[in-house]
C-alpha positions in Angstrom: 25.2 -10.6 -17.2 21.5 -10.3 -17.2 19.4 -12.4 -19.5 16.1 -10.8 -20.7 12.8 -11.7 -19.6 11.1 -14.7 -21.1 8.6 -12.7 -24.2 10.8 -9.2 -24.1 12.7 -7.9 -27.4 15.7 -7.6 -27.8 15.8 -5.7 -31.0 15.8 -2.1 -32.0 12.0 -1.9 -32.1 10.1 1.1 -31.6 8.1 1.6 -29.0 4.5 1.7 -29.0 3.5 3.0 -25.7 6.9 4.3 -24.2 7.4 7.5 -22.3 4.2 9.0 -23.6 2.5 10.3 -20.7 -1.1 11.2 -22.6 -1.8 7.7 -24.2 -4.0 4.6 -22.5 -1.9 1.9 -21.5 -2.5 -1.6 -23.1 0.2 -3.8 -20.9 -1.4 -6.0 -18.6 0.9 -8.7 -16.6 2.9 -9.8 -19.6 6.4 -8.6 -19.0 7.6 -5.3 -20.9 9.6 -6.1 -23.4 13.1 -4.0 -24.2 11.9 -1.4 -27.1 9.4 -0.1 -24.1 11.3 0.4 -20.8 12.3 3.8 -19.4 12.0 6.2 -17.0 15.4 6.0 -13.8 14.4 4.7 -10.2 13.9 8.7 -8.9 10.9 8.6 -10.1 9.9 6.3 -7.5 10.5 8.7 -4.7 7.8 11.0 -5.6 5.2 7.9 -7.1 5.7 6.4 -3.0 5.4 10.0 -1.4 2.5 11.8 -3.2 0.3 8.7 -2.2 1.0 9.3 1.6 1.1 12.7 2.3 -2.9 12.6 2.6 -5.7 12.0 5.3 -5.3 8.4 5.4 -1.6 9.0 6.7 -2.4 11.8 9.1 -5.1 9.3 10.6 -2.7 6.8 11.6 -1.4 9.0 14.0 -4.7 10.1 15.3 -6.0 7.1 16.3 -2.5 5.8 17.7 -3.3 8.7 20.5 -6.9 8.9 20.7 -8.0 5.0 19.8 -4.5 3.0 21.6 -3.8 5.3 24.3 -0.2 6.6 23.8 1.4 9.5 24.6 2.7 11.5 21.5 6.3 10.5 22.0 5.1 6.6 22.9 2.9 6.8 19.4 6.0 8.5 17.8 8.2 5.7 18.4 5.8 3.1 17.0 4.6 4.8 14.1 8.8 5.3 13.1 9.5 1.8 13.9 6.8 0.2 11.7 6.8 2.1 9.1 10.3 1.8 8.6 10.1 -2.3 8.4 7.6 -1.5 5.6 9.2 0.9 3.6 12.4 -1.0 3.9 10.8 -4.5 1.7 9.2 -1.8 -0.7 12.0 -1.0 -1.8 13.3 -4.5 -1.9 10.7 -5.9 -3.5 11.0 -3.1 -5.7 14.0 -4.5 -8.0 11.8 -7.3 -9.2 10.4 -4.8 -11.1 13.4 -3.7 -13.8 14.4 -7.4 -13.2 11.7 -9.5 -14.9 8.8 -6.5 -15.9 6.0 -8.0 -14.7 3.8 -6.6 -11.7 3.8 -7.2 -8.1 1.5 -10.4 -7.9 2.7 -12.2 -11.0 5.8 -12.3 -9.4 4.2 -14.0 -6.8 3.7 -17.5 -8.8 7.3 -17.8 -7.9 5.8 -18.4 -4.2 2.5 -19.7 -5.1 2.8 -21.3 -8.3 0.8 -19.9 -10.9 -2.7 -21.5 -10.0 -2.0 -21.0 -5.8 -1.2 -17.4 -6.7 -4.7 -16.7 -7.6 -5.8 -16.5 -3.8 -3.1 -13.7 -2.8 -3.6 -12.0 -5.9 -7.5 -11.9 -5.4 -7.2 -10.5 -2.4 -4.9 -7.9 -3.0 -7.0 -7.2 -6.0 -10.0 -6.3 -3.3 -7.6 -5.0 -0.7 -6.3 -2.3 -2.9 -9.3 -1.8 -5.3 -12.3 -2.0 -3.2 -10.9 -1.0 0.6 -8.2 1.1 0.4 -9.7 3.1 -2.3 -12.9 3.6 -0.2 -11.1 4.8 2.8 -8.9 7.2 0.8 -12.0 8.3 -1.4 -14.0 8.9 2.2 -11.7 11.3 4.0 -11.5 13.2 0.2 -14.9 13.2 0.2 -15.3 14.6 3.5 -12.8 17.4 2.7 -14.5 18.7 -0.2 -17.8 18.2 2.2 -16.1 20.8 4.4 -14.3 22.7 2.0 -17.8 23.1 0.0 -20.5 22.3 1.7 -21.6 20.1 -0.9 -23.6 16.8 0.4 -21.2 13.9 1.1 -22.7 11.2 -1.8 -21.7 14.0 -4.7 -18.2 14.8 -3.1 -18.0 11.0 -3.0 -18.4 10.8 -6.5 -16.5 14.2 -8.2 -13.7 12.6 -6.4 -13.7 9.0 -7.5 -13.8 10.2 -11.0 -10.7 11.4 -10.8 -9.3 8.8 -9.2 -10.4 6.3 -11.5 -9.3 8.7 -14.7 -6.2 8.9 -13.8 -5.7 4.9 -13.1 -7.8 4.4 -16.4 -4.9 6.1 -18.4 -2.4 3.9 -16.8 1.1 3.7 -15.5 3.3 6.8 -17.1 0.2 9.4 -16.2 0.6 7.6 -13.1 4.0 8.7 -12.2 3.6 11.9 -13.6 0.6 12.7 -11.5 2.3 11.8 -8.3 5.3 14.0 -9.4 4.0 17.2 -9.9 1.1 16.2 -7.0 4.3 15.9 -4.5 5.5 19.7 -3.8 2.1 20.7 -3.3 1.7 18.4 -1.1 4.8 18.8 1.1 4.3 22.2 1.5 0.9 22.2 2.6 1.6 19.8 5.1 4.7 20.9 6.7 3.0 24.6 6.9 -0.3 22.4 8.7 2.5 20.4 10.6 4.0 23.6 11.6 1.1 25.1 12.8 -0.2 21.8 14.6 3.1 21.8 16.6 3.1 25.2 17.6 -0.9 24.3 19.8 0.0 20.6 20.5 0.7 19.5 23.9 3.4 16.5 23.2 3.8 16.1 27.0 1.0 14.5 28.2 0.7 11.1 29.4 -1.4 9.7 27.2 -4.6 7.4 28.7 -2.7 4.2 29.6 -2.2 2.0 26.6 1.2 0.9 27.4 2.8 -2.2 25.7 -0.6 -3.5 24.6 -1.0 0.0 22.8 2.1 0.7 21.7 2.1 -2.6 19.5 -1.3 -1.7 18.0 0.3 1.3 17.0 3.1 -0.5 15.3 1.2 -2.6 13.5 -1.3 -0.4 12.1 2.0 1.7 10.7 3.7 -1.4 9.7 0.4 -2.8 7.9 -0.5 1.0 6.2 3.3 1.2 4.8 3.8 -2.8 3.9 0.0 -2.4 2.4 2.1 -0.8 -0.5 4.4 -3.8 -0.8 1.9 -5.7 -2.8 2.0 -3.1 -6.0 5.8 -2.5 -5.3 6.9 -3.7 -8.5 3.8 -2.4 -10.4 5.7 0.8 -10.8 9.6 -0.2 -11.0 8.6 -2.7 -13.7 8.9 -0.2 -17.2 12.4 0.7 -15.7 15.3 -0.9 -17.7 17.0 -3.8 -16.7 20.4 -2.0 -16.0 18.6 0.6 -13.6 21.2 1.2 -10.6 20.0 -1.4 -8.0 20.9 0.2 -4.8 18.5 3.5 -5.7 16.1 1.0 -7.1 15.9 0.0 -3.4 16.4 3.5 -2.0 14.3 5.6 -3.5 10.9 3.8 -3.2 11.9 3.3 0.4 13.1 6.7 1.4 9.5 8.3 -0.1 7.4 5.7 1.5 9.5 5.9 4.7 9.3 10.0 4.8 5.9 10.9 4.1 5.1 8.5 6.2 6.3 9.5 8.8 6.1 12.8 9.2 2.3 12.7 8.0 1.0 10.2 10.6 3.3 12.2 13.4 1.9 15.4 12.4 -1.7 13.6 12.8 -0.7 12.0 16.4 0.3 15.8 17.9 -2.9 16.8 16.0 -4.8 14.3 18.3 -3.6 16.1 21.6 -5.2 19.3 20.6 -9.3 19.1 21.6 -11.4 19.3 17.9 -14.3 21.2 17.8 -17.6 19.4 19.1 -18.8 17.0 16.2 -16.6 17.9 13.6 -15.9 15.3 10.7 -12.4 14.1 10.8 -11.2 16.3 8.5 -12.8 19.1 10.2 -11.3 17.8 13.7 -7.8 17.8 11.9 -7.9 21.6 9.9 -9.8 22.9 13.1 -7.4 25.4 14.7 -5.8 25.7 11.7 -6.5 29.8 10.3 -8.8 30.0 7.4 -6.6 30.1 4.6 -4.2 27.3 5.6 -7.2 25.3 6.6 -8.4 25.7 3.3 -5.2 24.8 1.8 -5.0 21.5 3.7 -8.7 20.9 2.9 -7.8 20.9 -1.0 -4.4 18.9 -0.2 -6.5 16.1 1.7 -8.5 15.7 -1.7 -4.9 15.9 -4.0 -3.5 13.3 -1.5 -6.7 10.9 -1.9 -6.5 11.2 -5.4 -3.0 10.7 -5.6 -3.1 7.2 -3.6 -6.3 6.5 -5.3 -4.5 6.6 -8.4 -2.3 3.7 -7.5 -4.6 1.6 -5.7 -7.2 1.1 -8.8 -4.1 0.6 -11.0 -2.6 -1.8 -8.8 -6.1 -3.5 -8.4 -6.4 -4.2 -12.1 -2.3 -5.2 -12.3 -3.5 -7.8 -10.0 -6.5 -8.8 -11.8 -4.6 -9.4 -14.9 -1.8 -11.3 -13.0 -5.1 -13.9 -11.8 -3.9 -15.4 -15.2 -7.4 -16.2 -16.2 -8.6 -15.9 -19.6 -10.7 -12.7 -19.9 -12.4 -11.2 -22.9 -10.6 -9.2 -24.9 -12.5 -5.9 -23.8 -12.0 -6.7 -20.6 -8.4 -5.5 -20.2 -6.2 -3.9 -17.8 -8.3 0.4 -18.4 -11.9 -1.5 -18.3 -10.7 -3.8 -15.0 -9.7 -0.4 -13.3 -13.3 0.8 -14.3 -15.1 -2.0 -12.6 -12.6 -1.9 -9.5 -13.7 1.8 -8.8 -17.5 0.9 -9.4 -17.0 -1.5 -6.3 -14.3 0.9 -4.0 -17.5 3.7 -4.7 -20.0 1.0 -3.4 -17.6 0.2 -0.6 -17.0 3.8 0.3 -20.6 5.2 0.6 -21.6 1.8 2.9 -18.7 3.3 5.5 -19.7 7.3 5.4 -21.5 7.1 8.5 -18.8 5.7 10.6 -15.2 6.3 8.6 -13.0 6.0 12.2 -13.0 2.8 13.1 -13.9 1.0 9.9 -10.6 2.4 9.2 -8.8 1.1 12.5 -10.6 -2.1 11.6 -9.2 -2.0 8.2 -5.9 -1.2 8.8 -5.2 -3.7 10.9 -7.0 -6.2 8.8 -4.4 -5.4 6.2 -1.2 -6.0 8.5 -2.7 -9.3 9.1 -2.4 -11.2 5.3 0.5 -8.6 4.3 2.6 -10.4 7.4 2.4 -14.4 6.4 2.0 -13.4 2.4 5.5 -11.3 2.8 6.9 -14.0 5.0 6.6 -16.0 2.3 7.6 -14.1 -0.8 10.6 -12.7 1.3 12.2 -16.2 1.9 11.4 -17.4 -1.4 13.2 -14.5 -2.6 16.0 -15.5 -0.7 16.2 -18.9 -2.2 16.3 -17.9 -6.0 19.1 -15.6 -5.3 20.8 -17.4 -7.6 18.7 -18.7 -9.7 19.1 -17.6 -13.3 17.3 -15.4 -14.9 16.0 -16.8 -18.2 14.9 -19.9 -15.7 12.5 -17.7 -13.5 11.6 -15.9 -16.6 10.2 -18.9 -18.0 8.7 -20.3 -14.7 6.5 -16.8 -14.5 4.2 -17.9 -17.6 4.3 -21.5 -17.0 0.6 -22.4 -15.8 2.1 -25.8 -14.3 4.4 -24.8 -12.0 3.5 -25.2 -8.5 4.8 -24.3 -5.3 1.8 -26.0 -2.7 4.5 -25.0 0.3 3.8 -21.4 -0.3 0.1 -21.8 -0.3 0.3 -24.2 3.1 2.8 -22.0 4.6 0.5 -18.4 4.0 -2.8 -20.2 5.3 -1.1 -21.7 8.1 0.4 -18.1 9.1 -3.2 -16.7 9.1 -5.0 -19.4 10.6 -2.5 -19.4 13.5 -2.1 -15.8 14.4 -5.6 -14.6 13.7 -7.6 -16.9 16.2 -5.0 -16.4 18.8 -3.5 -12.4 18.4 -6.4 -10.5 16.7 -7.0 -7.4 19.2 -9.6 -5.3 17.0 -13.4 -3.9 17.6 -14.7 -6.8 15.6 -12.2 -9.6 17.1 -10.2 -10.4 20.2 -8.0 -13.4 20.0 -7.4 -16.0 22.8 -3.9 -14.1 23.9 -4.8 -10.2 23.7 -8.4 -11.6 25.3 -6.6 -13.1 28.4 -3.4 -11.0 28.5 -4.0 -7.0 26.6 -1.1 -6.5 27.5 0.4 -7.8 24.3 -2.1 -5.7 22.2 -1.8 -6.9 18.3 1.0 -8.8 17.4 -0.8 -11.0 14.7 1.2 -9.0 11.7 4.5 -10.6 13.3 3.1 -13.9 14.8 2.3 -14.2 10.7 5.2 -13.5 9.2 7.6 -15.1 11.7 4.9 -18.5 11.7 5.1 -18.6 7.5 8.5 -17.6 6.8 9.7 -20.1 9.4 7.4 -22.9 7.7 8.0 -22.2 4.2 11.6 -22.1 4.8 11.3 -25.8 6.6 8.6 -27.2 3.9 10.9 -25.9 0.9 13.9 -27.2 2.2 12.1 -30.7 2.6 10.8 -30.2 -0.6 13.2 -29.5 -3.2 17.0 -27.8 -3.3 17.4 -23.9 -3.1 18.4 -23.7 -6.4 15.2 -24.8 -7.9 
């Protein structure tokens, strides 16, 4: 039997914020007590598809082709095979939510302890808030630009008002965006995917990036679909406690996995067919599409941004308010997601003028803190298994528990596979640097180095059950 979360009810008490989808929501990291959870785990098929069937998605492809070198089929494979290790420990992750109520990174004092936590935390915080919702605000932006004509700056900012709307009003307009935002979306881009297959020539050779390519591929698809696995439980956490596990765990993974997917390989046969001479890369994508479908997609790219937007300034502030610092009272979690799209709007119109491969760069940036920081959290998750509940419950809001293994074992992941397997514009490791054929492995190199070392440091360090 499941005991309830350390500060939920478990009386008959009415609910306050509930279902109700037009109302600002007041809940920062505390967990959700009884009288306010609802909603069943479908809803997270639609909340983890809407956000990828967009721009960001389709790029992944594209660059897999034109930036690593692969052939369509070679960039297939890759893009499949990561995002498919990503969207699997989203939806893992995912019954954390329903479990204890609390977000994503509050969950992660459990690895951290509650005062190490603040480093992964602040950095998903800017991750989520500041750089993914510049690059997803920038290809929006540059879709209205084409659909419009109107100057880039203003699309910039008619766009990030929406975004940041929408996140302001908080986590049940959320999902109720992203499900009506969804068959839009996936008709739009299955007509655009059609019509991209029908001129696309998937049997070329691609320009040579073998092996070296192929895991650069792989890891920019593992790090864009386990770049969600930060805010998994952000948006399982309202569900009740006696939610069905297994679609807890299916559903977020099958609509991450799917749009996925088929998005970024739509994108990679895109990149086989020539774009016209310097068009944006929107404009390169909707190119030889006909006018109304091009159209079509143009206004999808922008619902797509918005709809990931959405989730990254939410989950931004969720892991602001899961820093466990003492903030004003005006600052909560609808004022945090106000200042969190005042800085992804600085970030975005610094990278206007050269969105490509600030966004390789970026992606790859991602995969390479996700890797040791899941590595972690995964093994810790492991070792609580049996834990009860109403003891983790309580270890969530105490400020003096610490875990220094987890904080030792994520830096030493980083500072190990960075140096010596970073293969980017900005960076080239020692290994990539003197052998390219092993491309980027640094997402694995960090996960394998801190999962293996927290396991070892824990295990000298106190019993499982602990």
């Amino acid at each position: 039997m499941t005991t309830a979360p350390a500060g939920s009810s478990t009386t008959a008490i009415a609910p306050a914020y509930g279902d109700k989808v037009i109302a600002v929501e007041t809940a920062g990291s505390e967990p959700i007590p009884d009288s306010e959870r609802h909603g069943s785990p479908l809803q997270l098929l639609w909340t983890w598809a809407s956000p990828n069937i967009e721009f960001a998605t389709v790029y992944i492809g594209v660059i897999s082709v034109l930036f690593f070198g692969l052939s369509f089929w070679q960039a297939t494979a890759a893009l499949l095979l990561g995002t498919a290790l990503g969207a699997l420990t989203q939806g893992i992750l995912s019954l954390d939510g329903p479990r204890f109520g609390v977000p994503q990174m509050a969950i992660g004092r459990f690895s951290f302890g509650y005062r190490g936590n603040l480093l992964p935390s602040g950095v998903n915080a800017l991750v989520a808030g500041v750089g993914w919702f510049a690059v997803n605000s920038v290809s929006a932006a540059f879709a209205l630009n084409t659909l419009t004509d109107l100057r880039p700056l203003p699309s910039l900012l008619i766009v990030v008002a929406a975004e940041v709307v929408i996140g302001f009003i908080g986590h049940n307009f959320v999902h109720a965006f992203e499900k009506y935002a969804f068959p839009a979306l996936a008709v739009i881009f299955l007509l655009a995917g059609v019509r991209t297959f029908q001129e696309a020539d998937l049997g070329g050779s691609g320009a040579g990036g073998g092996i070296g390519g192929f895991l650069l591929a792989f890891s920019t698809a593992w790090g864009y679909a386990a770049g969600w696995n930060p805010g998994a439980s952000d948006y399982s956490r309202y569900l009740p406690r006696t939610a069905n596990r297994f679609r807890t765990v299916l559903y977020p993974a099958v609509g991450l996995f799917v749009s996925i997917a088929i998005v970024s390989v739509i994108g990679a046969a895109s990149a086989t067919i020539v774009a016209p001479e310097g068009a944006t890369p929107t404009a390169a994508f909707t190119g030889h599409l006909p006018g109304w479908l091009s159209h079509l997609v143009l206004l999808a790219i922008i619902l797509g941004a918005v709809s990931a937007n959405a989730l990254n300034v939410y989950s931004s502030a969720m892991s602001i308010t899961s820093l466990g610092l003492k903030l004003p009272p005006w600052l909560g979690r609808s004022a945090i997601v106000v200042l969190c799209g005042l800085a992804g709007t600085a970030a975005a119109w610094a990278s206007l003028a050269d969105a490509g491969h600030a966004y390789e760069a970026f992606l790859l940036v991602i995969a390479y803190w996700v890797g040791p920081w899941l590595g972690v959290v995964l093994v810790e998750r492991w070792r609580r298994a049996r834990t009860p509940d109403e003891v983790l419950s309580l270890r969530i809001s105490d400020r003096s528990f610490t875990n220094w293994p987890g904080i030792a074992a994520l830096l030493t992941g980083i500072v190990v596979s960075v140096p010596l397997f970073s293969n980017q514009e900005k960076y080239v490791g020692w290994v990539p640097e003197r052998w390219p054929s092993f491309g980027d492995i640094t997402c694995l190199v960090g996960f394998v180095v801190s999962a293996g070392l927290y396991a070892v440091l824990r295990r000298a360090d106190q019993p499982a059950s602990a």
